[in-house]
Backbone as a ProteinNet text record, in pm:
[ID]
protein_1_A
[PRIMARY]
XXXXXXXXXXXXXXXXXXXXXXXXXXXXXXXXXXXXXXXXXXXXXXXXXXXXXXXXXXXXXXXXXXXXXXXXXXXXXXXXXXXXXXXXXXXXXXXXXXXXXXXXXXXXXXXXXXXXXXXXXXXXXXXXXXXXXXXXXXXXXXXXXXX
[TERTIARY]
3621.7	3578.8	3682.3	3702.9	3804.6	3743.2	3886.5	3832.4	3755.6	3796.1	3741.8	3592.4	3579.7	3428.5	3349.9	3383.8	3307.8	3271.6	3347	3362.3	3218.6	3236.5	3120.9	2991.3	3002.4	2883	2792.5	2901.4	2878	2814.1	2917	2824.9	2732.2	2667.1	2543.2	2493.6	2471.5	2377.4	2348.4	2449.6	2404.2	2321.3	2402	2287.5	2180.4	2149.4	1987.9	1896.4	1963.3	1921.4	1876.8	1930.6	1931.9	1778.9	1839.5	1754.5	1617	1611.2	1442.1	1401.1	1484.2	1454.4	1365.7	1434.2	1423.4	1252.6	1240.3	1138.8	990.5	1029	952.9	868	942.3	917.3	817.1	693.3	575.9	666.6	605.4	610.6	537.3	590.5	520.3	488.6	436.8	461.2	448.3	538.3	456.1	433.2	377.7	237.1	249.4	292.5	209.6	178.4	10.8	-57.9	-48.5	34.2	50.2	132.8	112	147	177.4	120.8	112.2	2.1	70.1	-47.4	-91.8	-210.4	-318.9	-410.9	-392.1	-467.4	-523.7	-704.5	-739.2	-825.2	-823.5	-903.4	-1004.3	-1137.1	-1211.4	-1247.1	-1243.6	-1236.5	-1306.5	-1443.1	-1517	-1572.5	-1533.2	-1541.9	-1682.6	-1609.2	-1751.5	-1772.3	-1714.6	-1711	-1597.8	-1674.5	-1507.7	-1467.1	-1353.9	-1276.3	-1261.1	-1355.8	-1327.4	-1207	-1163.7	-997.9	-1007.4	-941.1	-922	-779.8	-826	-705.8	-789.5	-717.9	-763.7	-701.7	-777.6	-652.5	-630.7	-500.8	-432.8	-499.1	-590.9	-664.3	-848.4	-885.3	-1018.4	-1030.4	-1190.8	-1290.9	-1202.7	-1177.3	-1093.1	-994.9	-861.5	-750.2	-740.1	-854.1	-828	-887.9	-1027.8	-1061.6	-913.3	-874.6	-702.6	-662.8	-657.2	-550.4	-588.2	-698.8	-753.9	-733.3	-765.2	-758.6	-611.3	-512.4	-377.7	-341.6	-413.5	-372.2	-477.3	-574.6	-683.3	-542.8	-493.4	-396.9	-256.8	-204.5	-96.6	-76.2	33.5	47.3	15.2	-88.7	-162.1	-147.5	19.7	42.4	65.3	108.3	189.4	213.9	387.4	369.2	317.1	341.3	267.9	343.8	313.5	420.8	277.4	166.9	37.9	32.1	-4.4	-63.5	-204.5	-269.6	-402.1	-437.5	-577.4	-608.1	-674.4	-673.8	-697.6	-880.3	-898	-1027.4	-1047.8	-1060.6	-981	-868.4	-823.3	-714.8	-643.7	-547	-523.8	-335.5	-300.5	-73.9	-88.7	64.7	138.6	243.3	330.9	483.4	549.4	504.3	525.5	462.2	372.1	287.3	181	104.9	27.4	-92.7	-240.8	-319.1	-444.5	-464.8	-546.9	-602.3	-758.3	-868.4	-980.4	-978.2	-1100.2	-1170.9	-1302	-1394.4	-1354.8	-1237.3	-1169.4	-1077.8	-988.9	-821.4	-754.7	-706.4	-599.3	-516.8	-413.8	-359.1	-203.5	-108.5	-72.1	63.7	175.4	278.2	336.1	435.4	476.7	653.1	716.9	858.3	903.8	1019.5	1084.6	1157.5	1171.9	1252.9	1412.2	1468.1	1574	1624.2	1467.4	1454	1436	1512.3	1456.8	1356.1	1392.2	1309	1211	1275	1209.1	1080.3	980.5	855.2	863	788.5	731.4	594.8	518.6	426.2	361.7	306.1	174	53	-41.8	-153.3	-215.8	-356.5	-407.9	-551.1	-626.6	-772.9	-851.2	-963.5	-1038.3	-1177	-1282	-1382.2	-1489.1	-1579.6	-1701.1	-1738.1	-1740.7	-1754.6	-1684.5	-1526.6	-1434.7	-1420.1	-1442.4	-1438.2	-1534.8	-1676.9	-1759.7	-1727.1	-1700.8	-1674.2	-1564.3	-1439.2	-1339.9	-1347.6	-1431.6	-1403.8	-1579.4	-1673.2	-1784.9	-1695.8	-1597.7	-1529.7	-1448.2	-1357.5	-1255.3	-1369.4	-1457.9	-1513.9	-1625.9	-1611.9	-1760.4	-1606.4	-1475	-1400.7	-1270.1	-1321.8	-1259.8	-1306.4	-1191.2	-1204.2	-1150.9	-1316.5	-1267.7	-1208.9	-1117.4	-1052.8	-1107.4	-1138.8	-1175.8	-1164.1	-1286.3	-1224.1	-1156.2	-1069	-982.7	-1014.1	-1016.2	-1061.1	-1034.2	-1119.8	-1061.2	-1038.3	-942.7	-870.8	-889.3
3000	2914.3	2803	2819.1	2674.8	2534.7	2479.3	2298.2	2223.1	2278.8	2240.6	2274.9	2370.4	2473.9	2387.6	2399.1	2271.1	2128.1	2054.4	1950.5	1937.9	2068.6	2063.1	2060.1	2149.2	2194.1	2073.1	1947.6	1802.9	1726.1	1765.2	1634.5	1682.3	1786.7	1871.5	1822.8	1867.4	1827.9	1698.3	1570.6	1457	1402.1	1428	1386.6	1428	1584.4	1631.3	1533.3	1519.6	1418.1	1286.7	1234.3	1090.3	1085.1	1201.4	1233.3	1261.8	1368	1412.5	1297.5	1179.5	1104.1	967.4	1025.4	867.8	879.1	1009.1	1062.3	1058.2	1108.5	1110.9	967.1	889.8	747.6	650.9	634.2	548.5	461.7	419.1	318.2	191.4	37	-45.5	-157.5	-154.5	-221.5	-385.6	-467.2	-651.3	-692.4	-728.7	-744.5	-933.7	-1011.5	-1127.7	-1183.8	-1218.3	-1278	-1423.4	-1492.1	-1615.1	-1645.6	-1760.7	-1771	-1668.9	-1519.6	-1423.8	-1443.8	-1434.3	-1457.2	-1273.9	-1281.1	-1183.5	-1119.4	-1012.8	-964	-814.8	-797.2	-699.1	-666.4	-502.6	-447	-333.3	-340.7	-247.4	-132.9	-10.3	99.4	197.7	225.4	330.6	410.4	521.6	632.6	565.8	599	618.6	427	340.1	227.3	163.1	10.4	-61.7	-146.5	-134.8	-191.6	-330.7	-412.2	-546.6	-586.7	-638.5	-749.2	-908.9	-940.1	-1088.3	-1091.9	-1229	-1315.1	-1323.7	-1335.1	-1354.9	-1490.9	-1544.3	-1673.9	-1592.9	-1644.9	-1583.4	-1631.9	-1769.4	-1818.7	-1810.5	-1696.3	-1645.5	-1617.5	-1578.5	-1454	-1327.1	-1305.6	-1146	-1120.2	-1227.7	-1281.6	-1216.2	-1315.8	-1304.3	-1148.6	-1121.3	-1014.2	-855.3	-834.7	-798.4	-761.2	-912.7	-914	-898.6	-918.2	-858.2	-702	-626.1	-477.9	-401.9	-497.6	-472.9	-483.1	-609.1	-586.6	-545.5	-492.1	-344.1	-213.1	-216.1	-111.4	-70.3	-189.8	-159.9	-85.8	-8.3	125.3	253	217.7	365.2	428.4	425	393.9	576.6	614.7	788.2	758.7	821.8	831.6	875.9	887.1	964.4	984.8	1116.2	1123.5	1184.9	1147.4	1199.8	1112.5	1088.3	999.8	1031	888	855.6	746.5	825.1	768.4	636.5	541.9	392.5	377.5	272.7	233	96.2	72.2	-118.8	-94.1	-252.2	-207	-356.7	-413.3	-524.6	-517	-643	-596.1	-706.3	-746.9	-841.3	-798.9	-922.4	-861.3	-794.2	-755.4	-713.6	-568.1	-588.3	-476.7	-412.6	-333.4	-208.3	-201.6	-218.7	-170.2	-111.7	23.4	99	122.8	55	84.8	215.5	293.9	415.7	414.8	479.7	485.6	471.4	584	661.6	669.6	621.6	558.5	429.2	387.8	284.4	373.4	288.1	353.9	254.2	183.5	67.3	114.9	100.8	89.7	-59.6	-56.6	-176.5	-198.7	-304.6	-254.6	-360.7	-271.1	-293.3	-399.5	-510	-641.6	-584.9	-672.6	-651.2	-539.8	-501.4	-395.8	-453.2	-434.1	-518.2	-361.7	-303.6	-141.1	-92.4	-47.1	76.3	56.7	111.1	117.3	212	184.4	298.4	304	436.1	465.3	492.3	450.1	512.7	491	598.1	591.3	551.4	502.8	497.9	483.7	597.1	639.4	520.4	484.5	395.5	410.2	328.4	367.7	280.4	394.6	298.7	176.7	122.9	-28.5	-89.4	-49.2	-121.1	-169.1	-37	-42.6	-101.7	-91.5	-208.5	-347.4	-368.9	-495.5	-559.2	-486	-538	-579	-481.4	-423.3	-576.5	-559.8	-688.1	-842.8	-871.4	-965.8	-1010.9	-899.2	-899.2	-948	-869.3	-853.9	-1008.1	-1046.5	-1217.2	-1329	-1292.5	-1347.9	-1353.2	-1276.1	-1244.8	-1325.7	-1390	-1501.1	-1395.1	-1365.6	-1250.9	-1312.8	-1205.7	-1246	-1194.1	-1249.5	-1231.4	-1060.1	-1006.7	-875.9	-848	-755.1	-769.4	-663.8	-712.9	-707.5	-530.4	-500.2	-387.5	-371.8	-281.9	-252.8	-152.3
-1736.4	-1628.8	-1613.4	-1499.8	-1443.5	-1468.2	-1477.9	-1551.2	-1455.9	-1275.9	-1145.8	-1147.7	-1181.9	-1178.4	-1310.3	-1384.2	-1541.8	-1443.4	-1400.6	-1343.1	-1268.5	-1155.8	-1064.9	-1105.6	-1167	-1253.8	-1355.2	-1438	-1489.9	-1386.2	-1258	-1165.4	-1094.4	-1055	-1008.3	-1073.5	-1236.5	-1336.6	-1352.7	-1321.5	-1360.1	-1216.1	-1115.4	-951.5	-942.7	-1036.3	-987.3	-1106.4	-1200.4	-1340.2	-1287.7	-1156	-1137.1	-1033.7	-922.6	-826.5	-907.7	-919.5	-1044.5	-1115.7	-1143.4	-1212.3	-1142.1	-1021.7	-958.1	-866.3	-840.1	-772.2	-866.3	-1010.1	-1107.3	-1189.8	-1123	-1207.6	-1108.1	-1209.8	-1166.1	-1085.3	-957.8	-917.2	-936.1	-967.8	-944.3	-824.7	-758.9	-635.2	-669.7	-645	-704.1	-584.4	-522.4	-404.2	-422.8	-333.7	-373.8	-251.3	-256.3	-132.5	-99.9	-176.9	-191	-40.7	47.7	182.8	282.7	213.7	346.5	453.7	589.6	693.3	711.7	644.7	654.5	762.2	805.5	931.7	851.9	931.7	863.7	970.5	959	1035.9	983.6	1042.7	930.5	1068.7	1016.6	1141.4	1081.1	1208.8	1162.2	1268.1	1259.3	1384.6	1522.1	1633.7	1689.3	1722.1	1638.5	1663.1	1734.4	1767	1793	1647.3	1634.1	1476.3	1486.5	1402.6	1384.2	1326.5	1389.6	1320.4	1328	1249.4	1252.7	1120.6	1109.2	1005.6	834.7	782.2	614.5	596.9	514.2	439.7	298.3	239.3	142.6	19.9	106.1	-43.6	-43	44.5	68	-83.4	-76	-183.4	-140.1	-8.1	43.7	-19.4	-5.9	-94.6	-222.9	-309.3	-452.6	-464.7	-413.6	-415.4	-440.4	-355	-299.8	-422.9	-446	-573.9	-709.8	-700.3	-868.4	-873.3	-699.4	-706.3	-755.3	-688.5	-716	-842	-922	-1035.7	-1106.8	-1096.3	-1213.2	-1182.8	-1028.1	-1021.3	-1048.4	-1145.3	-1157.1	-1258.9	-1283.1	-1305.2	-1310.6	-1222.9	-1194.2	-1020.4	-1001.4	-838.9	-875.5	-743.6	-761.2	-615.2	-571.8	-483.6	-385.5	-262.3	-129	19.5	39.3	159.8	257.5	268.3	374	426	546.4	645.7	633.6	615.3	628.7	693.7	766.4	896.4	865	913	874	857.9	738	696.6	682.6	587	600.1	563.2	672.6	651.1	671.2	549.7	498.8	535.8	631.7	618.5	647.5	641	638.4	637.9	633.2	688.8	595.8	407.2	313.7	322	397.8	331.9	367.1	410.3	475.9	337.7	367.6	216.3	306	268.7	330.5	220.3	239.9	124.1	243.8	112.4	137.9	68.6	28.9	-57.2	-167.3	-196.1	-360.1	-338.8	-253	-260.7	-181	-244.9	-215	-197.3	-50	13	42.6	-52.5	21.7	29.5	164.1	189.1	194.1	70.2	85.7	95.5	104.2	137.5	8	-26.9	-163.2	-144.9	-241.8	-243.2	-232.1	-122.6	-109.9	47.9	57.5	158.9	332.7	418.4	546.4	633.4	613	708.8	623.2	485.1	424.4	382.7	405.6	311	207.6	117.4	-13.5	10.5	-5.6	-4.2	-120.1	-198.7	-278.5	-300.7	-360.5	-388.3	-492.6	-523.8	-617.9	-605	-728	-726.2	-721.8	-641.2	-618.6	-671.3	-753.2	-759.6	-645.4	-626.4	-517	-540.4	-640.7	-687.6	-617.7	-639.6	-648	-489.2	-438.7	-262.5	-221	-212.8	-208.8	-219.8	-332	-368.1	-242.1	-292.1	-210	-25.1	-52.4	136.4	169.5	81.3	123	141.6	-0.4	48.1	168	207.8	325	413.2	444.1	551.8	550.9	426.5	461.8	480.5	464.8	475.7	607.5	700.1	778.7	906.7	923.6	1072.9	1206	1238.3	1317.4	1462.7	1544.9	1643	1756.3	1862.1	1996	2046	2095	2127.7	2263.1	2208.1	2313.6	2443.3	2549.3	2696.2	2748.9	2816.9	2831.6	2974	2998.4	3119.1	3217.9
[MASK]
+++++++++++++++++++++++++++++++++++++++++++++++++++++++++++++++++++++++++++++++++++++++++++++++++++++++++++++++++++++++++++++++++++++++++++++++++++

C-alpha cells in the first residue's frame, strides 16, 4: 500500500472519529432567564392560543428554571419538528413543554443563527406544575383582531 493511500485512510479515520464524536456527545444547554424578555404561548387544538409576556423574575420564571435544571444532563438531541404546546422563547431560546417532553431549541454561545435542538423526558407532575405557573404568571396580551 502506497504512503498516499496510508495517509488517506489516517485522516478518514480521524474526521469520522471527530464527527461520531461530536454527534454522540450529551448536550448541555446553559439557559439563563436572568433579564430575558419572556413571551409564552399556550396552544390547544380547536382553541384560540393565549400569549402574553413573562417576567424573568415570575413563579413562571423560576418555575422554568428549576425544570432546566432537574434537566440538565439528561438532554439527547433532536432533528423532529413538534407541533407547539406551551410554549416559552426569547431571543436565546425556543422551550416547548408537552405532557412527557421538553422540547427546547436554544442557540449556542458564540452562535448569531444556529439553533441546537434537544429533547428531554418530562414527567406529568413536572408539566403540570410548570405549565400552572407560566400560565397564573402570564401578563396576557390583547387578542389580536381579526381580519
Amino acid at each position: 500500500m502506497s504512503t498516499k493511500a496510508i495517509i488517506m485512510i489516517i485522516t478518514f479515520g480521524v474526521l469520522a472519529g471527530i464527527f461520531f464524536r461530536s454527534i454522540s456527545m450529551k448536550p448541555d444547554p446553559q439557559i439563563s432567564l436572568k433579564n430575558a424578555r419572556l413571551e409564552a404561548t399556550f396552544s390547544r387544538p380547536g382553541q384560540p392560543a393565549r400569549k402574553g409576556s413573562l417576567s424573568a423574575n415570575s413563579s413562571g420564571a423560576a418555575a422554568i428554571n428549576s425544570l432546566l435544571d432537574k434537566h440538565r444532563g439528561r438532554w439527547k438531541r433532536s432533528w423532529i419538528t413538534y407541533a407547539p404546546a406551551v410554549v416559552v422563547n426569547s431571543d436565546d431560546f425556543i422551550l416547548n413543554i408537552h405532557r412527557n417532553l421538553l422540547i427546547l431549541n436554544y442557540r449556542k454561545k458564540n452562535s448569531s443563527d444556529t439553533f441546537t435542538q434537544v429533547v428531554s423526558e418530562l414527567t406529568e407532575k413536572e408539566f403540570d406544575h410548570t405549565s400552572k405557573s407560566i400560565l397564573e404568571s402570564l401578563v396576557e396580551s390583547p387578542p389580536e383582531a381579526s381580519q
